[in-house]
C-alpha positions as a Markdown table, in Angstrom:
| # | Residue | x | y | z |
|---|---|---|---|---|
| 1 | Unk | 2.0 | -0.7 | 12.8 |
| 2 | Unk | 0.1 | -4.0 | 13.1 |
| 3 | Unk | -2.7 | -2.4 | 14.2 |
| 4 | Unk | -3.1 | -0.5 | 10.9 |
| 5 | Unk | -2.1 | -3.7 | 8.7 |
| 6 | Unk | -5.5 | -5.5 | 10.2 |
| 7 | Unk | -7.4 | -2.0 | 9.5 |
| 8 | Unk | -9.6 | -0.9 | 6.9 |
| 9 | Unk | -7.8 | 0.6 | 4.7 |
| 10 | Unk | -10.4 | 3.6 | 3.8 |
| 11 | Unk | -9.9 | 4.5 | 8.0 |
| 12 | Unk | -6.4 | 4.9 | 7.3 |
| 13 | Unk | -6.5 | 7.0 | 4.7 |
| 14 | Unk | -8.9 | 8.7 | 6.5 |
| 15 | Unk | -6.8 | 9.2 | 9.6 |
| 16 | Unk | -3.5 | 9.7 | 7.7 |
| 17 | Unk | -4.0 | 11.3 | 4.3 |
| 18 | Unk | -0.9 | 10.8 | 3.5 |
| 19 | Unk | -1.3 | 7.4 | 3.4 |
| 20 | Unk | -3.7 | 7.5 | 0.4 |
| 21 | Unk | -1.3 | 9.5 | -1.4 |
| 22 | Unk | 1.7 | 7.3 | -1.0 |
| 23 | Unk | -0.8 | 4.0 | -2.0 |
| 24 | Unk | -2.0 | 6.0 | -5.4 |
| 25 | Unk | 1.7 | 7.2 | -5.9 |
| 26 | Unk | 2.0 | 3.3 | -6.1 |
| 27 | Unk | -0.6 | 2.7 | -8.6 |
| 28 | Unk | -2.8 | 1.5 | -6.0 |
| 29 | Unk | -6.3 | 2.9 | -6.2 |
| 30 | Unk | -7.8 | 2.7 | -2.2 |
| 31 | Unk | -8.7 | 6.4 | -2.2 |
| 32 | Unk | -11.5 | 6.7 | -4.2 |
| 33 | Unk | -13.2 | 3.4 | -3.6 |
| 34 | Unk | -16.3 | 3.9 | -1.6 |
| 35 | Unk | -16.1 | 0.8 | 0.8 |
| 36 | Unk | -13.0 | 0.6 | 2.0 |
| 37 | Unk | -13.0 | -2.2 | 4.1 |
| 38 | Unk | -9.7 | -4.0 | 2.3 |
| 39 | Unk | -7.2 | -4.6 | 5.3 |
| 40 | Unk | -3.8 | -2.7 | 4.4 |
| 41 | Unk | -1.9 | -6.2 | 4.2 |
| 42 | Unk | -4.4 | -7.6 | 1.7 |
| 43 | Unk | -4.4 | -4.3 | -0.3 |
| 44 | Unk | -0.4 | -4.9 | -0.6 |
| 45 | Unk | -0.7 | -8.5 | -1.3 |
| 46 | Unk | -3.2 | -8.0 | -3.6 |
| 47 | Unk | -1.2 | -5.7 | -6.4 |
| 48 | Unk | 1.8 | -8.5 | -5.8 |
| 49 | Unk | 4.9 | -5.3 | -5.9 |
| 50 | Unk | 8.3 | -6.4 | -6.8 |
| 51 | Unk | 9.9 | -6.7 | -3.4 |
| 52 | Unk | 12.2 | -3.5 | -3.2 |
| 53 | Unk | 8.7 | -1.4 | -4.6 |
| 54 | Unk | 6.5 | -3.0 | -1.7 |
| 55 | Unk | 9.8 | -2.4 | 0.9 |
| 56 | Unk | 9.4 | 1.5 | -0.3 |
| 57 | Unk | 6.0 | 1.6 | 0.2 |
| 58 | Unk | 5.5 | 0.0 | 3.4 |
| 59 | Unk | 8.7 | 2.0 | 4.2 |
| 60 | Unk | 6.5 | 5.6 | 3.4 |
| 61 | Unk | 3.4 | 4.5 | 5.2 |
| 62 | Unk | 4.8 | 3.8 | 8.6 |
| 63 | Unk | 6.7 | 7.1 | 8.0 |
| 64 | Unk | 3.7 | 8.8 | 7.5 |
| 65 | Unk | 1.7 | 6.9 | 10.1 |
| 66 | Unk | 4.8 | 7.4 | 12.6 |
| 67 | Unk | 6.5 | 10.3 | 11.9 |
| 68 | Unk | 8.4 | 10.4 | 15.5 |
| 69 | Unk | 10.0 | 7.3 | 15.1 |
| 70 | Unk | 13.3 | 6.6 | 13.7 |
| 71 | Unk | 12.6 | 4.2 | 10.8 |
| 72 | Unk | 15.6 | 2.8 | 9.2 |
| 73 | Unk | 14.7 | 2.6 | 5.1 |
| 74 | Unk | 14.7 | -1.0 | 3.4 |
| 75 | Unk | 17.5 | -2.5 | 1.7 |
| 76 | Unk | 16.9 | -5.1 | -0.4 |
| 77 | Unk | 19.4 | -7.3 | -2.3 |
| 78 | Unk | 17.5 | -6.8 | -5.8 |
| 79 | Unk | 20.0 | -9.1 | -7.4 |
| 80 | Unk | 18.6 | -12.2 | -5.8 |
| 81 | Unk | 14.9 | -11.1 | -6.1 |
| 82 | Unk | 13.6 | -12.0 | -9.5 |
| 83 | Unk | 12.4 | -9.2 | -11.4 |
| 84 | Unk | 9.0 | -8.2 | -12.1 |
| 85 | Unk | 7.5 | -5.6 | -14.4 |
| 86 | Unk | 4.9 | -4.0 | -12.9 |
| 87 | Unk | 2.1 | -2.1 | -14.9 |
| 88 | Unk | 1.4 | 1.3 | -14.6 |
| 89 | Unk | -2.5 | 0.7 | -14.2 |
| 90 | Unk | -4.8 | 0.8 | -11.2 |
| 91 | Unk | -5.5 | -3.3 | -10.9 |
| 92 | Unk | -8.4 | -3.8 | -8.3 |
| 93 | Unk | -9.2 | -7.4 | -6.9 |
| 94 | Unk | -12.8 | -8.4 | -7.9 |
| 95 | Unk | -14.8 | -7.2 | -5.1 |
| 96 | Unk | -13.5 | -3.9 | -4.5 |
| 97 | Unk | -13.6 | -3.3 | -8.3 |
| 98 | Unk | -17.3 | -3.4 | -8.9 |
| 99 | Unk | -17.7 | -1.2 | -5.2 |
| 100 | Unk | -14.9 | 0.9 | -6.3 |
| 101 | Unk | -16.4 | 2.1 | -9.6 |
């Protein structure tokens, strides 16, 4: 999985479609960016997801990256995370944005 985390995020979704889906399912908006050199761990850090959200997501890409291995699903204690509302639109970082649009 490490291997895809360092990775530009635009081959992964390239390699595993699903991947892309799962991200925009998230409110992340990799897919139809045109450089797609954002690592997969920046891309995650970037949109700052409550913890359980990011847990899920990171949950659904290995799935989908790995779909042979047994992958136990996240639990996280969301009474001692603080809560965070997230919005519902697409937020790119700076440098993707203006490449993105």
């Amino acid at each position: 999985m490490e291997k895809y985390l360092k990775a530009g995020i635009k081959s992964t979704i390239d390699s595993f479609p699903e991947v892309g889906r799962i991200l925009e399912k998230h409110g992340i908006g990799c897919v139809p960016c045109t450089v797609g050199t954002c690592k997969l761990e920046d891309v995650v850090k970037i949109h700052a997801l409550p913890p359980q959200t990011l847990a899920e997501l990171m949950y659904f890409v290995e799935k989908a990256i790995h779909p042979d291995r047994k992958i136990p699903k996240p639990v996280i204690n969301v009474a001692a995370t603080p809560v965070k509302i997230a919005s519902k639109t697409i937020r790119y970082s700076p440098p993707p944005e203006m490449a993105c649009r």
